[in-house]
Residue, then its C-alpha position, 0 to 999 in steps of 0.5 A: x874784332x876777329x880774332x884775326x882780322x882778315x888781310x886788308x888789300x890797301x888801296x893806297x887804299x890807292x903834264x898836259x899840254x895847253x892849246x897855247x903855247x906855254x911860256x918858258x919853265x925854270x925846272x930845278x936840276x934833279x938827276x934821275x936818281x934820288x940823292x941823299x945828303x946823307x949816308x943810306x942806313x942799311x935797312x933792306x937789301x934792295x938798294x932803291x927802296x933802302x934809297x927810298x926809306x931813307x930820304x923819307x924818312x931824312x925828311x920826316x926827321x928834319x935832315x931835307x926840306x918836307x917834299x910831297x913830290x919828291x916822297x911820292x915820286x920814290x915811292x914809285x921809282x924803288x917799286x920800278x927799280x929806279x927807271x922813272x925819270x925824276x927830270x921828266x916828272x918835275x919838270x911836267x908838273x912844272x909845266x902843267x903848274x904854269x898853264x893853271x897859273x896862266x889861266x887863273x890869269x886869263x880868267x881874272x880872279x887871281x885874287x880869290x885865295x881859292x883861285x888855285x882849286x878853281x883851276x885845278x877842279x877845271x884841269x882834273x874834271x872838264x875837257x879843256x885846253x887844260x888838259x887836252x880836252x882829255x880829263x882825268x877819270x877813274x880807271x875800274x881796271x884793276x883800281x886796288x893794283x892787285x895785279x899790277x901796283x904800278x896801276x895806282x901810280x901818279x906817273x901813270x896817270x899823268x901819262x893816261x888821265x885815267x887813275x884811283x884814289x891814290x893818284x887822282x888826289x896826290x896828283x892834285x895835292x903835287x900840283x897844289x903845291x907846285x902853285x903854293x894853293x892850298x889842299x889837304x889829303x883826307x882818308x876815309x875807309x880804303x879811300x883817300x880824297x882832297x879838302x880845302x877850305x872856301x872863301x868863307x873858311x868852310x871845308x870843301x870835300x873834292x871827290x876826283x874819282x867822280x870829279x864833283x864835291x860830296x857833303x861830309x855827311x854823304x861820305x859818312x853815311x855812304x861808306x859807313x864811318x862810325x862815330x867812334x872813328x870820327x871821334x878819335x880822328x881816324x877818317x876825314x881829318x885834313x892831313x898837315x904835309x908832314x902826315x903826307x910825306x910820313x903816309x909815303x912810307x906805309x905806301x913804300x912798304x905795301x909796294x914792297x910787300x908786293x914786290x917781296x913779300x911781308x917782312x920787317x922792312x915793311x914793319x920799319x916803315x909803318x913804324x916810322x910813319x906811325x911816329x908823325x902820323x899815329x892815328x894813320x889807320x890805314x898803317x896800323x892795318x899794315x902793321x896788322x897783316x905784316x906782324x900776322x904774315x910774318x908771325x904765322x911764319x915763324x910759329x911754323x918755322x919754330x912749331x913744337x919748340x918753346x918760344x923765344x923771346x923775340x917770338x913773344x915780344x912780336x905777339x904782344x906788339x901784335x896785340x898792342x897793335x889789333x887793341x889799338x885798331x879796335x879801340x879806334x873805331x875801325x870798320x873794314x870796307x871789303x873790294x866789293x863794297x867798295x866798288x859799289x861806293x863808286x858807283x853810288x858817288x856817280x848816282x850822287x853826282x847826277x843827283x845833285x846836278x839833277x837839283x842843281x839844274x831845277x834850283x837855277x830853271x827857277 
């Protein structure tokens, strides 16, 4: 590693209505607003994203029930100053849950434990009456959020069927859970993308950004994982919700640092994800960027003065921290590499459609 590692831009890295009519959905009372059952701990001035910090992290330490939903639902509200509303989010997702649920009926193989993924890979990638004969697809406008965060939002897709790597797979895992199916979130390098396990017990990798299924070992050598990342964990594992719900922190802290700038209620959040989830690289990157931006900032603000020991403590955090990224076998993937890897996912999927359609003219 340099010794300073370029600013990573995360991408985090980031109801459709049937033809018939749906039947009657029970939607959970929720008021637009998140409600704690606790007292807030004061940890930043903006009252949304401390709302936000804390319910989270009352879910990572066992105060409220894990909720996927919900966590990626605050995530968004805190960035929008509260104005989504959360009756209209559950009670879409609900919605959409029971038309899936009504056509794994229709279709007659509810009792495939993967009947669940079925529909949710025939909702997300084929026009249907599942989707309005709309399906989702990947949107190339501003796909990192640079411009605008709100473009990675989960609440913008399902308005527009057109999202990235964050919403594309979290919607699917909401859904999933809606269902009580079966979904796992994955990372790979600036990525993010679903697994689940087959009939036989076999991994299945759901690339929603191409709509079609990649091989584990098309994602390795395709976006350049090294062996060393795969050894300790870092890439391609099947995330448990309690590492999902903690990932939503690193999330709530990047759209802060859009919003606000680096500071130390971003490092509060990596912190308390790394504390459930601790091989999260995508984290222990935006730990990087925070402690570098916000130290270079006080060795300016303190330059030609002794440093204080706050100051010292702060760079040997920071080079705990750039060791451990080293150590686990990190390799940055530049925006523009990335957008080629995209583009190679659609040469793949017309690849394998290609020797799908000579092995069945057979």
């Amino acid at each position: 590693m340099k010794r300073h590692l370029p600013i990573l831009l995360l991408l985090v890295l980031l109801g459709c209505q049937s033809e018939k009519e749906k039947p009657a959905v029970q939607v959970e009372e929720v008021k637009n607003t998140p409600q704690v059952a606790f007292k807030d701990t004061f940890v930043t001035q903006d009252e949304h994203f401390n709302k936000a910090y804390n319910e989270i992290a009352h879910m990572l330490e066992g105060k409220l029930p894990l909720d996927f939903k919900r966590a990626v639902f605050l995530t968004e509200w805190s960035y929008s100053e509260g104005m989504l509303d959360y009756d209209k989010y559950c009670h879409d997702i609900a919605a959409t849950a029971q038309t899936l649920k009504a056509f794994i009926e229709e279709k007659g193989v509810g009792q495939y434990k993967t009947a669940g993924n079925f529909a949710l890979y025939e909702f997300f990638t084929r026009p249907s009456k599942l989707n309005g004969n709309l399906p989702y697809t990947y949107d190339f406008n501003d796909f990192t959020g640079k411009k605008d965060w709100r473009q990675t939002f989960v609440s913008k897709l399902m308005e527009t069927h057109k999202g990235n790597c964050r919403s594309l797979p979290y919607y699917y895992k909401i859904l999933a859970e809606e269902m009580k199916t079966e979904a796992f979130l994955a990372i790979a390098p600036n990525h993010i993308y679903i697994k689940h396990l087959d009939e036989q017990g076999k991994w299945v990798n759901v690339e929603l950004t191409n709509g079609h299924f990649s091989s584990d070992a098309w994602m390795i050598s395709s976006s350049g994982i090294s062996a060393e990342a795969i050894q300790n964990g870092i890439y391609m594992e099947a995330l448990d919700l309690k590492k999902s719900v903690a990932y939503c922190l690193t999330e709530l802290a990047i759209g802060y640092q859009r919003k606000y700038d680096y500071d130390e209620f971003g490092l509060l959040c990596c912190d308390k994800t790394l504390e459930y989830f601790p091989k999260s690289i995508h984290t222990l990157m935006q730990k990087h960027n925070i402690m570098r931006s916000v130290g270079m900032k006080r060795v300016e603000k303190f330059k030609g003065k002794k440093p204080t020991p706050k100051m010292i403590a702060w760079h040997e955090e920071f080079k705990r921290n750039e060791t451990l990224i080293e150590s686990l076998g990190y390799r940055e993937m530049p925006p523009d590499k990335y957008e080629q890897w995209l583009k190679s996912m659609e040469q793949e999927k017309s690849k394998q459609l290609s020797n799908n359609s000579i092995t069945s003219s057979r």
